[in-house]
MDAnalysis code that builds the backbone (N, CA, C; Angstrom):
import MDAnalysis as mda
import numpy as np

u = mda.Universe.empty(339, n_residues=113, atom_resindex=np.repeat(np.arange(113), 3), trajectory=True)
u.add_TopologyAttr("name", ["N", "CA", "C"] * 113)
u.add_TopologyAttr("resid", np.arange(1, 114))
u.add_TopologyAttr("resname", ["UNK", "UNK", "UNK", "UNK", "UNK", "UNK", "UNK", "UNK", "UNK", "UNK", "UNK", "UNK", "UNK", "UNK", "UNK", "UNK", "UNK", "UNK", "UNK", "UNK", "UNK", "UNK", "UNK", "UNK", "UNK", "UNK", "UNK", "UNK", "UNK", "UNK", "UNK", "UNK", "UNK", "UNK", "UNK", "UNK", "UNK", "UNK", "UNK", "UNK", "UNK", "UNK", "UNK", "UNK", "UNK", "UNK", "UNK", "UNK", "UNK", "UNK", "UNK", "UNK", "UNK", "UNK", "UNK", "UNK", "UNK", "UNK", "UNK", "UNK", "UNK", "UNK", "UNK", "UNK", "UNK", "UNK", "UNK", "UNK", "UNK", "UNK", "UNK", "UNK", "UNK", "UNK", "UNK", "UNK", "UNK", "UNK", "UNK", "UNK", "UNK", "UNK", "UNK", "UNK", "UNK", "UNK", "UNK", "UNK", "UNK", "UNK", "UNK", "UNK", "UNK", "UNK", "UNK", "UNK", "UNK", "UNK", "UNK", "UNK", "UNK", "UNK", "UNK", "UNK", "UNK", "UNK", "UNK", "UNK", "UNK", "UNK", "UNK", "UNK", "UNK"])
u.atoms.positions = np.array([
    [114.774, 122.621, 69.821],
    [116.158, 122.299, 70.092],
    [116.299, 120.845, 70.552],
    [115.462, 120.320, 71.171],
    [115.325, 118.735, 71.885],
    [115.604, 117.995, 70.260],
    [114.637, 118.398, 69.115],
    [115.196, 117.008, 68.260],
    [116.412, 117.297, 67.433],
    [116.917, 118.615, 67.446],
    [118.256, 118.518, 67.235],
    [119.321, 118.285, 67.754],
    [119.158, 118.250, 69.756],
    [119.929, 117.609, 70.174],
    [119.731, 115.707, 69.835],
    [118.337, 115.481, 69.506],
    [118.490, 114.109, 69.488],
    [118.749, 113.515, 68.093],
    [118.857, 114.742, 67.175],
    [119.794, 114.052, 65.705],
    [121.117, 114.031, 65.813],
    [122.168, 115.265, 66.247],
    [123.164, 114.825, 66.660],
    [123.522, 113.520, 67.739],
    [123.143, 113.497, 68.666],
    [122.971, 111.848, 69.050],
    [123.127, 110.824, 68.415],
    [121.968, 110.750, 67.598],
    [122.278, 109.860, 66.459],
    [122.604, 109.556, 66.201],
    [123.547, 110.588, 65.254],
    [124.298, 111.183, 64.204],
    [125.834, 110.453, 65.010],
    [125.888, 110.763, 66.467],
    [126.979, 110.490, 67.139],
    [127.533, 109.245, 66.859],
    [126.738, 108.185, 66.348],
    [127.197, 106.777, 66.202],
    [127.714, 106.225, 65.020],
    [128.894, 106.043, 64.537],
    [129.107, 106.464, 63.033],
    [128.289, 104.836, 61.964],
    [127.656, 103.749, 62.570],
    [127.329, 102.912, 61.772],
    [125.733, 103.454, 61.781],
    [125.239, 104.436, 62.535],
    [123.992, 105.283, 62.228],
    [124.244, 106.308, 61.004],
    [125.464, 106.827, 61.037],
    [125.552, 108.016, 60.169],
    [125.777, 107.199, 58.881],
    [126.680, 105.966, 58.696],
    [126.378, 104.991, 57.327],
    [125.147, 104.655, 56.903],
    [124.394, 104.426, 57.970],
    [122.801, 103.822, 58.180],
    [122.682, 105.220, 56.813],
    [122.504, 106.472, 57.142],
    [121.557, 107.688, 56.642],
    [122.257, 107.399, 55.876],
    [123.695, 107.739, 55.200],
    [124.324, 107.468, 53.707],
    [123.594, 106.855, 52.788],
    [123.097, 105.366, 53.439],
    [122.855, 104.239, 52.335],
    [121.520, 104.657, 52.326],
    [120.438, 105.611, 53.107],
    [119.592, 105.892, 53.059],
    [119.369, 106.929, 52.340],
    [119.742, 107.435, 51.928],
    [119.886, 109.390, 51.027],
    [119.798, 108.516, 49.718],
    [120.401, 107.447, 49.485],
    [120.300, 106.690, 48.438],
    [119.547, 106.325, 47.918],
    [118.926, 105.722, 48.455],
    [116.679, 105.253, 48.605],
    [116.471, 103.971, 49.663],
    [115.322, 103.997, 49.784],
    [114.690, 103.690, 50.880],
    [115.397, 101.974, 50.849],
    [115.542, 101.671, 51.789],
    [116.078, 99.798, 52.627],
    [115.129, 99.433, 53.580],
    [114.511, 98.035, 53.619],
    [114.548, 97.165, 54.973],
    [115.198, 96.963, 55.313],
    [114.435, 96.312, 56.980],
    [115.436, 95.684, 57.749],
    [116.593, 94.571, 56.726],
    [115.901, 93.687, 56.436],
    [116.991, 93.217, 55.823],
    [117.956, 93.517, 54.912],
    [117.361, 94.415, 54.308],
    [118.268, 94.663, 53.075],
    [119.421, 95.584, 54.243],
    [119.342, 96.527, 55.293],
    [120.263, 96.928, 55.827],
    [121.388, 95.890, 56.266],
    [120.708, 95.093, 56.882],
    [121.211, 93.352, 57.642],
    [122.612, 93.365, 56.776],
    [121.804, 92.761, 55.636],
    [122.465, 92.338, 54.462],
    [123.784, 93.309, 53.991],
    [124.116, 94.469, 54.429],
    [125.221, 95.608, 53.895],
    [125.935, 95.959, 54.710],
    [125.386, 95.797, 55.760],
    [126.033, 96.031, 56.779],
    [126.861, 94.814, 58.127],
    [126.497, 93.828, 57.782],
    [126.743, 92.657, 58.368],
    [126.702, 92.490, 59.833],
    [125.359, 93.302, 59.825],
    [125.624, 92.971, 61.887],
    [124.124, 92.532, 61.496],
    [123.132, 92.046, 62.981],
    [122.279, 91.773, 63.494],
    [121.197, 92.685, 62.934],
    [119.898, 91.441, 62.831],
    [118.823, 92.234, 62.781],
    [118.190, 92.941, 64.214],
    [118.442, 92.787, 65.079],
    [118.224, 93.287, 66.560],
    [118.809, 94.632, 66.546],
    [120.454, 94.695, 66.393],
    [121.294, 95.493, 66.318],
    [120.876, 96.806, 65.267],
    [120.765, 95.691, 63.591],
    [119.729, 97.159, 62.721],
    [118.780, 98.056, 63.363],
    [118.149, 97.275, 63.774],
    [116.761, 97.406, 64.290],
    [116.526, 98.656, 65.467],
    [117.806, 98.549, 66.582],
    [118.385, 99.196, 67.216],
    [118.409, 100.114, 66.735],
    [119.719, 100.713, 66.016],
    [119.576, 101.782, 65.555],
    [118.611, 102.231, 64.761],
    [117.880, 101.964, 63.939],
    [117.195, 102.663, 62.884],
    [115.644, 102.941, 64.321],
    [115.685, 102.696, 65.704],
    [114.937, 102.907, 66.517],
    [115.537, 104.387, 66.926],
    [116.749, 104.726, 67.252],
    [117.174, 105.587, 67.420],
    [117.262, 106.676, 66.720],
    [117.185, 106.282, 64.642],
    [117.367, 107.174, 63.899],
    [115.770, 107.632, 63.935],
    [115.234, 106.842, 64.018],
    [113.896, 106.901, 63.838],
    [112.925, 108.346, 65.049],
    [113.562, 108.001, 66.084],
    [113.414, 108.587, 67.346],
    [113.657, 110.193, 67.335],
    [114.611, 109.998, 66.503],
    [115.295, 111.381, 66.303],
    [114.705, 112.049, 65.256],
    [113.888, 111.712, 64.408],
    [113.398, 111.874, 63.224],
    [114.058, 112.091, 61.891],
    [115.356, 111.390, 62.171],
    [115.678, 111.309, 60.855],
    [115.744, 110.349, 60.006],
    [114.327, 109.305, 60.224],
    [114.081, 108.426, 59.022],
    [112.674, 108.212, 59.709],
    [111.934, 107.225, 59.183],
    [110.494, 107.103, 58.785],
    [110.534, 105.847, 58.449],
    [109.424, 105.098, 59.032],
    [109.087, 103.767, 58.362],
    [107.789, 103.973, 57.271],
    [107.624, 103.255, 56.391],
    [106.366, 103.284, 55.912],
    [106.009, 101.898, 55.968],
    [104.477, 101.467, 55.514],
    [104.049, 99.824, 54.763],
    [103.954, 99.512, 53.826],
    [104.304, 98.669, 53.459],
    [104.565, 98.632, 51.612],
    [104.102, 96.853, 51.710],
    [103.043, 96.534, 51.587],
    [102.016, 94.965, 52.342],
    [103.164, 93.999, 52.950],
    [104.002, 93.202, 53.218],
    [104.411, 92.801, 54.150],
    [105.771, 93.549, 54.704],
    [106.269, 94.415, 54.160],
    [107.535, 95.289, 54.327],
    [107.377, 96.781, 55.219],
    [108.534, 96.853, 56.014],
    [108.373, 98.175, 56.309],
    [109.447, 99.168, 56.320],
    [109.197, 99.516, 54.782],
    [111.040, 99.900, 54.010],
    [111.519, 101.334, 55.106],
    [112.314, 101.798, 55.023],
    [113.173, 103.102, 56.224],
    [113.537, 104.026, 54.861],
    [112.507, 105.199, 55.538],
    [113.287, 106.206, 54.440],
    [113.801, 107.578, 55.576],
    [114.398, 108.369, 54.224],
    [115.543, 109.506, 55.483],
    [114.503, 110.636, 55.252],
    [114.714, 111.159, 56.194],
    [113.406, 112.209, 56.526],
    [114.759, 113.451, 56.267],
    [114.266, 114.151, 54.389],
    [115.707, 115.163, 54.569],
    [114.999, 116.519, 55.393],
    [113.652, 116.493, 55.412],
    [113.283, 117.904, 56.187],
    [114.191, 117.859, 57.654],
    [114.591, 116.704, 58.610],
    [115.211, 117.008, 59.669],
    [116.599, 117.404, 59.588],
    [117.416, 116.923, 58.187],
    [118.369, 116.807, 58.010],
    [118.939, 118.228, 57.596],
    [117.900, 118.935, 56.950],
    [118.169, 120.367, 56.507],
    [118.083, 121.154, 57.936],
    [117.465, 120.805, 58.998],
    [117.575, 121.493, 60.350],
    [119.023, 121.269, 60.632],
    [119.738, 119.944, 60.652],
    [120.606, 120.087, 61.130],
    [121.590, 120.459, 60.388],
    [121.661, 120.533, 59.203],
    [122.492, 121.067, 58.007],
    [122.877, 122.864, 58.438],
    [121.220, 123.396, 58.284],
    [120.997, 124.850, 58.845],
    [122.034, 125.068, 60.020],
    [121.888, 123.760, 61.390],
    [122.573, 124.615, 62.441],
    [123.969, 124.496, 61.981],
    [124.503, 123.516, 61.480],
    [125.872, 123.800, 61.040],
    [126.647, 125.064, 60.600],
    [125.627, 124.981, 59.361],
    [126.099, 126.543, 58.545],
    [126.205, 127.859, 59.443],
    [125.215, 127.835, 60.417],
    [125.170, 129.190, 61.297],
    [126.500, 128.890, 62.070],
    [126.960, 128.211, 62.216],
    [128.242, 127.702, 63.876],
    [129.333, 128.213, 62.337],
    [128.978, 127.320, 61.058],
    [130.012, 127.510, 60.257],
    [130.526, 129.240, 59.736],
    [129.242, 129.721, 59.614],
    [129.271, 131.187, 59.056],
    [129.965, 131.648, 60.166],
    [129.889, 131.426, 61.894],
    [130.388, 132.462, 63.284],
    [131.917, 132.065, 62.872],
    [132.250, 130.870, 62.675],
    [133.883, 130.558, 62.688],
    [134.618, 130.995, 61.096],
    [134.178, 131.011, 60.117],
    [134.632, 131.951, 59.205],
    [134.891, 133.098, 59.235],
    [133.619, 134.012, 60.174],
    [133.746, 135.397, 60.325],
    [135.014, 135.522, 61.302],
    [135.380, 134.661, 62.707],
    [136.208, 134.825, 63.469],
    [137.346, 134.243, 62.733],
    [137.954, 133.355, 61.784],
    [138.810, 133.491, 61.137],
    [139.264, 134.675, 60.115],
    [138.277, 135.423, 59.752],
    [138.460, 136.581, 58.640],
    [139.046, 137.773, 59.713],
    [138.248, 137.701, 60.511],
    [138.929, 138.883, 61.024],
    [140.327, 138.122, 62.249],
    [140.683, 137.267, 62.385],
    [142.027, 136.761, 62.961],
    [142.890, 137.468, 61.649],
    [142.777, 136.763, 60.711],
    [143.420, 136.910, 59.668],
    [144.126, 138.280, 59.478],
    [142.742, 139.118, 59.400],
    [142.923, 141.033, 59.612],
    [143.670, 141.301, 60.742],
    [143.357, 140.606, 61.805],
    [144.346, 141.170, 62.807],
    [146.496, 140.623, 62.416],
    [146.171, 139.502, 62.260],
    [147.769, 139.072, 61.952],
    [148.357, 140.011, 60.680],
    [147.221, 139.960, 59.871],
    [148.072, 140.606, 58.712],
    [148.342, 142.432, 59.146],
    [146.995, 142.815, 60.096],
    [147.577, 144.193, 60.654],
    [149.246, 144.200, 61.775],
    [149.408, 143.049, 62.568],
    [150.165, 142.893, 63.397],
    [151.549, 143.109, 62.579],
    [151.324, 141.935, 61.241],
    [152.333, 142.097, 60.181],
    [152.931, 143.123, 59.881],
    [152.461, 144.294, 59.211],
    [151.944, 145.126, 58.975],
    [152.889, 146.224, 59.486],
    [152.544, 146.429, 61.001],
    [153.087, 147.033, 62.084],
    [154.535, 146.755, 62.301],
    [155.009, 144.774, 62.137],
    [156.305, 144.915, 62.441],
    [157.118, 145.301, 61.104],
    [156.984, 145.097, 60.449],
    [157.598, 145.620, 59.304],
    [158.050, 147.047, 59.459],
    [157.301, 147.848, 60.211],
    [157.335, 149.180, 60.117],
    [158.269, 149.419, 61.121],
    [157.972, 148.848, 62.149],
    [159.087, 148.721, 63.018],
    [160.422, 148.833, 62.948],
    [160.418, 147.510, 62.074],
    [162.098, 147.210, 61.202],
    [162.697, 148.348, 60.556],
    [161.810, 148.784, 59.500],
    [162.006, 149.610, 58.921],
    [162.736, 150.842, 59.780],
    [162.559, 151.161, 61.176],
    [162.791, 152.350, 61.685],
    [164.301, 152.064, 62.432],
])
C-alpha cells in the first residue's frame, strides 16, 4: 500500500502526470523532457525523482544518456485500485437507482388511490 500511496502522490502533481503521458509514448531524457515542457532541468529532474521514487518510471544507460521509461507494471496497480473504488460506486449507484425507481414506483400508486 506505501507505493501506491506514493504513486498517487505523484500522480498528484499534474506536470508529473504530463511527465507519464509523454512517457507511455516512449522513453525521453532529461533534455528531451526540458525541451517539451519548458521548465528547468533541476525542476525535470525534480520530478522524474519523485516519479521515479514512486516507481512509476525507471532510468536506464544507453553510453552517455540516461533515457526515463514508464514502469506500466506500477501503473496497472494503480489502474487495478481504481477499478475496485470504481466497481463499489457503480454497484452503489445501481442500486440508488433501484431504490428511486422503487420510491417512484410507490408514488404513483399512491396517486392512483
Amino acid at each position: 500500500m506505501v507505493k501506491l500511496n506514493q504513486a498517487f502522490a505523484a500522480l498528484a502533481d499534474p506536470t508529473r502526470r504530463e511527465i507519464v503521458v509523454r512517457l507511455a509514448r516512449g522513453e525521453a531524457t532529461v533534455s528531451e523532457l526540458v525541451g517539451q515542457f519548458e521548465l528547468t532541468q533541476p525542476t525535470i529532474s525534480s520530478h522524474l525523482k519523485v516519479l521515479e521514487s514512486a516507481g512509476l518510471i525507471s532510468r536506464r544507460r544507453v553510453a552517455q544518456s540516461r533515457p526515463c521509461v514508464l514502469e506500466p507494471d506500477r501503473l496497472k496497480e494503480v489502474t487495478g485500485w481504481l477499478e475496485q473504488v470504481r466497481d463499489i460506486w457503480e454497484g452503489n449507484y445501481k442500486r440508488l437507482d433501484a431504490l428511486l425507481s422503487e420510491l417512484k414506483q410507490a408514488e404513483k400508486k399512491q396517486r392512483k388511490k
